[in-house]
SEBA-652630 format. One record per residue (C-alpha): x, y, z. Coordinates in Angstrom, 3 decimals. Each point is the difference from the previous one (the first is absolute). Layout:
// residues N
- X;Y;Z;
...
END
This chain:
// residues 434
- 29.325;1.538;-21.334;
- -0.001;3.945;-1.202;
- -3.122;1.636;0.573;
- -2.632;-0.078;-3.118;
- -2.544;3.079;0.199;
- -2.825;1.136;-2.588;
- -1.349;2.989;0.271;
- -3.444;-0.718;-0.832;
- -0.335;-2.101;3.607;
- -1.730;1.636;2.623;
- 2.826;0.366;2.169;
- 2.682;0.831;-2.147;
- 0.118;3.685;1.169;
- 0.597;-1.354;3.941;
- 2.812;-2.868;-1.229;
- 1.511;2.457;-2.334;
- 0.831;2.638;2.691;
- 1.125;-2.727;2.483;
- 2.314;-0.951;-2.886;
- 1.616;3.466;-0.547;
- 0.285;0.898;3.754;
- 1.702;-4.122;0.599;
- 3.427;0.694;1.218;
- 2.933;-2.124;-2.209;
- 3.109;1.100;1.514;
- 1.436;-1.792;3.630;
- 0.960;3.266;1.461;
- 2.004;-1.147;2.597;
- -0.083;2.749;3.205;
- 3.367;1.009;-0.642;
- -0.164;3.960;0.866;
- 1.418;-0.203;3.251;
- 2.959;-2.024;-1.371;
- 0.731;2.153;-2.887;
- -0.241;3.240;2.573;
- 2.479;-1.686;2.038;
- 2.149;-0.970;-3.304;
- 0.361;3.362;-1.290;
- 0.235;1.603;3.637;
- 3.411;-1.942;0.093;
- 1.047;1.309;-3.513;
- -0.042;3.053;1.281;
- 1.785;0.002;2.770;
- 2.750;-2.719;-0.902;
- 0.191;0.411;-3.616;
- 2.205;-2.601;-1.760;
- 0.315;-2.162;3.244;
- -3.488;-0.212;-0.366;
- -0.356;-0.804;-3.783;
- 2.815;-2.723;0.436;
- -1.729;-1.573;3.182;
- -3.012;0.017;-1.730;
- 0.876;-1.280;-3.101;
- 2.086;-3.098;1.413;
- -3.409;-0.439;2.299;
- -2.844;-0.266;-3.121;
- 2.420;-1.129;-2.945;
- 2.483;-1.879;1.625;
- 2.934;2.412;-1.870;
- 2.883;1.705;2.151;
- 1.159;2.881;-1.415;
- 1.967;3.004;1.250;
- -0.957;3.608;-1.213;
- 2.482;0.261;-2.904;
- -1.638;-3.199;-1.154;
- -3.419;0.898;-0.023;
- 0.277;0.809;-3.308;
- 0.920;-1.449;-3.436;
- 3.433;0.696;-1.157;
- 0.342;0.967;-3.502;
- 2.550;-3.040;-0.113;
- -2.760;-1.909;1.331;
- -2.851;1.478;-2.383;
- 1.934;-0.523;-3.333;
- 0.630;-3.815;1.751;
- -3.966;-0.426;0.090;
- -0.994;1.528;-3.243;
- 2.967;-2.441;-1.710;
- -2.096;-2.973;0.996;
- -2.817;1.151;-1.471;
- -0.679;-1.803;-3.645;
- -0.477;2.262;-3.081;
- -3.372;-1.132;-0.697;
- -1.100;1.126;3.657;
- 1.924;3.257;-0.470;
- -1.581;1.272;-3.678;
- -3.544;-0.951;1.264;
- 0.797;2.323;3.164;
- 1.261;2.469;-2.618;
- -2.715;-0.081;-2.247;
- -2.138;0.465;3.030;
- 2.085;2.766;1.181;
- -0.536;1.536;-2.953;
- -3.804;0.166;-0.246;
- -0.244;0.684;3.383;
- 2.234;2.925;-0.357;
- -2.016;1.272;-3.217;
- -3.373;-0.458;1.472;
- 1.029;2.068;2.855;
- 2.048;2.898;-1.789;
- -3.936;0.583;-1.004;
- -1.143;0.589;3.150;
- 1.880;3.048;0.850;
- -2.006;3.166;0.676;
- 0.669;3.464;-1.308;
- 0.700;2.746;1.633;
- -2.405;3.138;-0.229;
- 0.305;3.571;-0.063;
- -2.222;2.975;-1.117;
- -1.917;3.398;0.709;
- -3.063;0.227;1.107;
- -2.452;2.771;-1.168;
- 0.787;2.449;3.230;
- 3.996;-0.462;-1.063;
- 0.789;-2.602;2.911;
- 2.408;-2.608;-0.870;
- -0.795;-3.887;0.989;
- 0.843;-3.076;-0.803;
- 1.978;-3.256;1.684;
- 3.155;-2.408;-0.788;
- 0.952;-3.129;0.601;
- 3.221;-0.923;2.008;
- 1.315;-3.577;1.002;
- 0.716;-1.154;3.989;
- 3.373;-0.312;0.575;
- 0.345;-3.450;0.612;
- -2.239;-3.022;0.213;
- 0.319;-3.227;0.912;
- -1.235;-3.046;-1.226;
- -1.210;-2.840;2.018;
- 0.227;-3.503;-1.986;
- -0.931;-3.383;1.410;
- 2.493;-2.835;0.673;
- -0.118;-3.476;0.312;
- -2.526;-2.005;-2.082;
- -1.610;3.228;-0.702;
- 2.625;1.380;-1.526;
- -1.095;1.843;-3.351;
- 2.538;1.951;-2.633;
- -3.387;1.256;-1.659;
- -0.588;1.806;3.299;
- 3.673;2.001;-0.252;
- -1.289;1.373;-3.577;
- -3.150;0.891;0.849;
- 1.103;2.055;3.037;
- 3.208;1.251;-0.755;
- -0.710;1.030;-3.976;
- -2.533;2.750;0.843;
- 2.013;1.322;2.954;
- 3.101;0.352;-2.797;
- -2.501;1.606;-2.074;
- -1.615;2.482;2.023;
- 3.935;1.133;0.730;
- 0.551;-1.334;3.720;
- 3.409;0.845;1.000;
- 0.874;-2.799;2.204;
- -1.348;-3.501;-0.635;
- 0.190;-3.211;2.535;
- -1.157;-3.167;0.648;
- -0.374;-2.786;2.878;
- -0.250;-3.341;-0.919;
- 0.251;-2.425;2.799;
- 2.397;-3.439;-0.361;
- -1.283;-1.892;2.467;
- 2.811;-2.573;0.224;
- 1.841;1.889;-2.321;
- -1.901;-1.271;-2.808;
- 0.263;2.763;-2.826;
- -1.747;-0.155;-3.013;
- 2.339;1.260;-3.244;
- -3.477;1.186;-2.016;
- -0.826;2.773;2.696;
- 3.655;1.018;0.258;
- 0.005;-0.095;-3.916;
- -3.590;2.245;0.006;
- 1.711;2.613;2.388;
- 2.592;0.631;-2.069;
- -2.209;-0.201;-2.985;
- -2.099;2.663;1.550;
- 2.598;2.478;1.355;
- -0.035;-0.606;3.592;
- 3.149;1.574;1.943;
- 0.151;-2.321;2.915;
- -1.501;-3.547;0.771;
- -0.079;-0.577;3.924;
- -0.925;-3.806;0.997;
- -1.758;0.512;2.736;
- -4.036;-0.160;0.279;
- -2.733;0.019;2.290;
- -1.131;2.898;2.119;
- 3.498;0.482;1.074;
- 0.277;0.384;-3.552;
- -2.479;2.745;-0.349;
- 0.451;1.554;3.442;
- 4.295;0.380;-1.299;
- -1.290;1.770;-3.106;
- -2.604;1.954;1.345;
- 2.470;1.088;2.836;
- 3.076;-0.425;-0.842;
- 3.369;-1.883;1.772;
- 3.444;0.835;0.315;
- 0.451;-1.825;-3.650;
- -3.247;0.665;-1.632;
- -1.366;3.486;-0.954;
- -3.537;0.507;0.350;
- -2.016;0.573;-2.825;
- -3.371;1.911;-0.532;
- -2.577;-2.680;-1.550;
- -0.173;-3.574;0.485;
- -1.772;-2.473;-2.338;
- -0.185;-3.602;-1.130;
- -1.974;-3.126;1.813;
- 0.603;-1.910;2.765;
- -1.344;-2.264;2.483;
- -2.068;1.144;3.205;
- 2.840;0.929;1.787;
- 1.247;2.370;-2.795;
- -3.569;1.183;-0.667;
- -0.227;1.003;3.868;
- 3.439;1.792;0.013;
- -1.060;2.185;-3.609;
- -3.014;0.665;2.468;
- 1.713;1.634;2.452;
- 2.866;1.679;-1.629;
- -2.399;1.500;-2.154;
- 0.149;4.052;0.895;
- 3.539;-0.501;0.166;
- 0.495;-1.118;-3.430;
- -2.680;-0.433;-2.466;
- -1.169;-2.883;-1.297;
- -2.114;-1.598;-2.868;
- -2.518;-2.496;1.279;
- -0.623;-3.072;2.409;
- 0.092;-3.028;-2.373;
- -2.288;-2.777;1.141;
- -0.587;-3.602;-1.722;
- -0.326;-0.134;-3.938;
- -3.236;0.208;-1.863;
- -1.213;-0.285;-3.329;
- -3.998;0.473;-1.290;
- -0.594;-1.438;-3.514;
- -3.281;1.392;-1.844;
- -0.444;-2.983;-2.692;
- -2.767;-0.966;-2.640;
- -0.080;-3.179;-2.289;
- 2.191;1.203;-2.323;
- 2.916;-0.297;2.296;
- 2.349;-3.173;0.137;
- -1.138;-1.883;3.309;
- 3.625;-1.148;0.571;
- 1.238;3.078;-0.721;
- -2.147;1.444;2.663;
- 1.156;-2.147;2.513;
- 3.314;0.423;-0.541;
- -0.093;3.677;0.516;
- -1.970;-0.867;3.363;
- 2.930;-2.163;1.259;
- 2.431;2.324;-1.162;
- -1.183;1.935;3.265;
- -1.051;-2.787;2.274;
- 3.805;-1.671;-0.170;
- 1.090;3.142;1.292;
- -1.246;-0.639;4.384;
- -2.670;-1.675;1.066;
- -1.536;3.003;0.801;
- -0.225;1.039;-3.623;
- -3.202;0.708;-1.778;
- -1.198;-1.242;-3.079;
- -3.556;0.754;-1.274;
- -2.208;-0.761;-3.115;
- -2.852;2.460;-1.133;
- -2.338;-1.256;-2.845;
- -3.640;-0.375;-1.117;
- 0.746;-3.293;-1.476;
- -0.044;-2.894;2.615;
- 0.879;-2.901;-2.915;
- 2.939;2.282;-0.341;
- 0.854;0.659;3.594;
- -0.252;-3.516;0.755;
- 2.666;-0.883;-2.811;
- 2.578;2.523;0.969;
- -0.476;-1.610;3.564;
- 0.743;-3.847;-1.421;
- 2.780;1.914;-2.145;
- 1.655;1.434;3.575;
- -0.531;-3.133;2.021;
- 1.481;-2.087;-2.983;
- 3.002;2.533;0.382;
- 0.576;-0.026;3.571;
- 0.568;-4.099;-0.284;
- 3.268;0.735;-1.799;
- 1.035;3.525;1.320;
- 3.443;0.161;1.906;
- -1.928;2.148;2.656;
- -3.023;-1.823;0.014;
- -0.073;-0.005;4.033;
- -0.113;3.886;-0.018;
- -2.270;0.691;-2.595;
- -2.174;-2.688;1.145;
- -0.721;1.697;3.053;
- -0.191;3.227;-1.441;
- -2.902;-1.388;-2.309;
- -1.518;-2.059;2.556;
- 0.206;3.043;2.602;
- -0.453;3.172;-1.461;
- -1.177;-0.958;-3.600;
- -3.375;1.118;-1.889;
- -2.106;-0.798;-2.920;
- -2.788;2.421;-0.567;
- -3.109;-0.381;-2.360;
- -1.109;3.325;-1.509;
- -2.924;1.346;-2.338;
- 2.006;1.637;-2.160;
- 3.435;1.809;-0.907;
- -1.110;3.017;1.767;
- -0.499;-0.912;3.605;
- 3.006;-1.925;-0.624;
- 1.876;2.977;-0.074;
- -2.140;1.410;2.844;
- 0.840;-2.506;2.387;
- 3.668;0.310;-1.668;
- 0.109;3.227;1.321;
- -1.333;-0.967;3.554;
- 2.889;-2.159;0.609;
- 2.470;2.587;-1.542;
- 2.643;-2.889;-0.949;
- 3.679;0.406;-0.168;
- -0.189;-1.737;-3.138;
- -3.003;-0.534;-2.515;
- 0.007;-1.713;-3.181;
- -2.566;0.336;-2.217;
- -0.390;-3.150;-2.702;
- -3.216;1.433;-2.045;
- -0.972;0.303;-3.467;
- 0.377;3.915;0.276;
- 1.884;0.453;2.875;
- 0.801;3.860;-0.308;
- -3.573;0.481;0.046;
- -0.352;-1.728;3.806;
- 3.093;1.923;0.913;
- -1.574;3.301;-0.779;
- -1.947;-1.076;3.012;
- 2.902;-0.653;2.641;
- 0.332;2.639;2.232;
- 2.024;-1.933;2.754;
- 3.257;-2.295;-1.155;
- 3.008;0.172;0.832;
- 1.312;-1.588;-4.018;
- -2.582;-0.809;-2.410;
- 1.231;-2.911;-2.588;
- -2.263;-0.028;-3.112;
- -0.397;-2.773;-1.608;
- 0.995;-3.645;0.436;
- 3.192;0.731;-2.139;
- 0.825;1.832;3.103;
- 0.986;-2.244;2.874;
- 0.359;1.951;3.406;
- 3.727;-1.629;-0.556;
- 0.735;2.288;-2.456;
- -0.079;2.756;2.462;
- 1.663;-1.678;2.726;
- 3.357;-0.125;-1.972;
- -0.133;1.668;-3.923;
- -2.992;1.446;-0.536;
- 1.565;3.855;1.265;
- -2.692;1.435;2.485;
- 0.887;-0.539;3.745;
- -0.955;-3.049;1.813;
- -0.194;1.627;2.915;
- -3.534;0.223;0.658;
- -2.567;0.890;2.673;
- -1.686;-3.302;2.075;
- -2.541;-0.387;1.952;
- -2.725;2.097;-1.700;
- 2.516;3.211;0.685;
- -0.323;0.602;-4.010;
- -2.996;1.484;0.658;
- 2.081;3.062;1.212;
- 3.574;-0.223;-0.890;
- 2.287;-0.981;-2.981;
- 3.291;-2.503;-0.397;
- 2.906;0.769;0.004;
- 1.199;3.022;-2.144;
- 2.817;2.510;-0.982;
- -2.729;2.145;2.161;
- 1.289;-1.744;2.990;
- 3.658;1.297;-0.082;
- -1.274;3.834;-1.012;
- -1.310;2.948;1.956;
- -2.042;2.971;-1.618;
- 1.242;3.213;1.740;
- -3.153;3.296;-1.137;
- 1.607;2.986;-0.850;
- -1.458;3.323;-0.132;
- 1.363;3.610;-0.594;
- -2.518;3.334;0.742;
- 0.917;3.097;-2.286;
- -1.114;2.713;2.276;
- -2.999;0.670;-2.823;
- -1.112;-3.350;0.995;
- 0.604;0.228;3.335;
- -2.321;3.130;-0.465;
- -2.416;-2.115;-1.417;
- -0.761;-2.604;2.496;
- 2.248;0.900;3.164;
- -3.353;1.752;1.569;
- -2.022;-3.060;0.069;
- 3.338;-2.246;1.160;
- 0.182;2.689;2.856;
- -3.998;-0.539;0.441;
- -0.201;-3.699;0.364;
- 2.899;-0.082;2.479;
- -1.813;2.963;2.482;
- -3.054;-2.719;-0.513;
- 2.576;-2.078;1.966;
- 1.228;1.523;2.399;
- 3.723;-0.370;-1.345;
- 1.068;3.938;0.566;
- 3.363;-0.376;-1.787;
- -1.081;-1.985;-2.760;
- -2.265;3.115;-0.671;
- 2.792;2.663;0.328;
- 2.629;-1.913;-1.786;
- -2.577;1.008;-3.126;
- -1.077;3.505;1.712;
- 3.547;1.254;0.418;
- 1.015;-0.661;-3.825;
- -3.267;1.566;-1.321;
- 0.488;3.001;2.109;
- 3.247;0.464;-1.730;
- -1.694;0.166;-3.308;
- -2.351;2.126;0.682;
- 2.655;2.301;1.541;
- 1.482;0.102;-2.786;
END
């Protein structure tokens, strides 16, 4: 049964702590295999890869087959209906608009002693995009990953999506092409991400590496990180719902299962100062999972990791909103902006209950690649940020470096960095020689 606190019991403050600090995700010790794993890339390359890949996904392959053909690509995107293929591309679309948005300008100006500052923005070369195979195998992913890297101007974009069994699935090969992608490897794992991080005689490295995976991916992003760059260690779904009485109880729950079908691991949690309320939503989801095709996962997710808490009001909803820093939070009030104002940790906000966390898995345009596990409280999803680097640029006019060269040449006696000093010395002896 999921956990029901109230805030106004004496020990809510002790069980509420526990709660945050439980641990949802079976983290496997897999370090030591994944070090070994991408030690091998290295040194054997495509042997590797191929050895590795008929090992986990049961698929032999030789190097030129590790990725898709364009005979083979235009093969997968023909089977894929055209009621699938213009909601991808309606997706696409609002995806690709709600990032265009996002891009930052560059600056330049003078400053008052005549120095010239300012920064731009440049793309990494390449990136590559890890997407999940098998059952977890999700087009929606490809779009959100790829369509900001194509907008922020990478040069060279790539993806590896494992077959296991040489199972494709025609909507991810469809979304890649969709989204711009220049080459579609099916390979995955942390051979996967040690190949791209690395490189192989048949796959060229790249410089940033995002997308979710499983623990064994998540280690190898880990440890190639410093290498390449990468966004963020994804762990188990979550979603927070801050609800009063005005909200539709089934509605409620569905948005809760929405989450919970995802792994068992998943979170789903319920904030509101109505108990009549929170107890409906609860019959609502329980009536739901009887009949829901992955009523075995989200059953355990709700029984596991699930949580209805009582409140006093709206406000330290939103307090204890922000304690948890969820990846997703839906608020289903009367006045909903006016608890958002109070959100300082999310990762997506959904206002209203017209606005199913759904929505922004597939349509909705913002990324859905979100920080877990209470990392909101100090980082962001998934951007066009994430493919761009701000370079600072500065230019001294020798008025300016007049101006504030004696207290650069100060700071760096202070110390003890001699050159630093004369580097600034020697160029304001020149002007005052003349």
């Amino acid at each position: 049964m999921a956990l029901f606190l109230s805030t106004k019991a004496a020990d809510f403050e002790a069980e509420f702590t526990a709660f945050l600090g439980m641990k949802r995700e079976d983290s496997p010790e897999v370090d030591d295999a994944v070090a070994a794993i991408i030690a091998d890339v290295r040194a054997r390359g495509d042997a590797a890869v191929t050895e590795l890949t008929a090992r986990f996904d049961r698929l032999s392959l030789t190097p030129d087959q590790l990725a898709f053909s364009p005979a083979e690509i235009e093969a997968e995107c023909a089977k894929v209906s055209p009621e699938d293929a213009a909601a991808l591309t309606l997706a696409a679309e609002r995806i690709r608009a709600y990032h265009v948005r996002q891009m930052p300008q560059d600056q330049l100006w003078t400053d008052p002693e005549g120095a010239t500052l300012g920064w731009r923005w440049t793309a990494v070369s390449a990136a590559g995009l890890y997407v999940p195979g098998g059952l977890a195998s999700y087009p929606s992913s490809v779009l959100m990953n790829a369509i900001p890297a194509r907008v922020a101007g990478v040069g060279r974009l790539v993806i590896t999506c494992p077959t296991p069994g040489g199972e494709v699935n025609p909507l991810v090969i469809y979304a890649a092409k969709l989204a711009g992608v220049d080459t579609i490897y099916r390979i995955g794992g942390a051979q996967a991400v040690a190949a791209l991080a690395y490189g192989t005689e048949t796959i060229r490295p790249v410089d940033k590496i995002t997308g979710p995976g499983n623990a064994f991916v998540a280690a190898a992003k880990r440890r190639v990180f410093g290498k390449v760059g990468i966004d963020m260690i994804a762990g188990p779904s979550e979603i927070l719902v801050i609800a009063d009485s005005s909200a539709d109880p089934d509605f409620v729950a569905l948005d809760m299962l929405s989450q919970a079908e995802h792994d068992a691991s998943a979170q789903a949690i319920l904030v509101t100062p109505d108990e009549d309320f929170a107890r409906a939503c609860v019959a609502a989801l329980e009536k739901r999972l009887e009949t829901l095709e992955r009523r075995d996962i989200a059953s355990a997710s709700w029984r596991d990791n699930g949580a209805v808490i009582l409140v006093r009001d709206l406000a330290e909803a939103a307090e204890l909103s922000n304690r948890v820093a969820p990846e997703h939070l839906e608020i289903c009030t009367e006045d909903p902006e006016a608890v958002s104002a109070q959100i300082t940790h999310a990762g997506a906000i959904f206002l209203g209950q017209w606005t199913p966390e759904a929505i922004g898995d597939y349509i909705g345009g913002p990324n859905h690649v979100l920080p877990t596990a209470r990392s909101a409280r100090f980082s962001s999803g998934l951007s066009v940020l994430e493919f761009l680097k701000r370079t600072t640029i500065a230019k001294m006019t020798p008025g300016a470096l007049a101006a504030i060269g004696p207290a650069a040449e100060r700071l760096a006696k202070s110390e003890s960095l001699e050159a630093h000093g004369l580097s600034v010395r020697a160029r304001l002896d020149r002007l005052n020689g003349g």
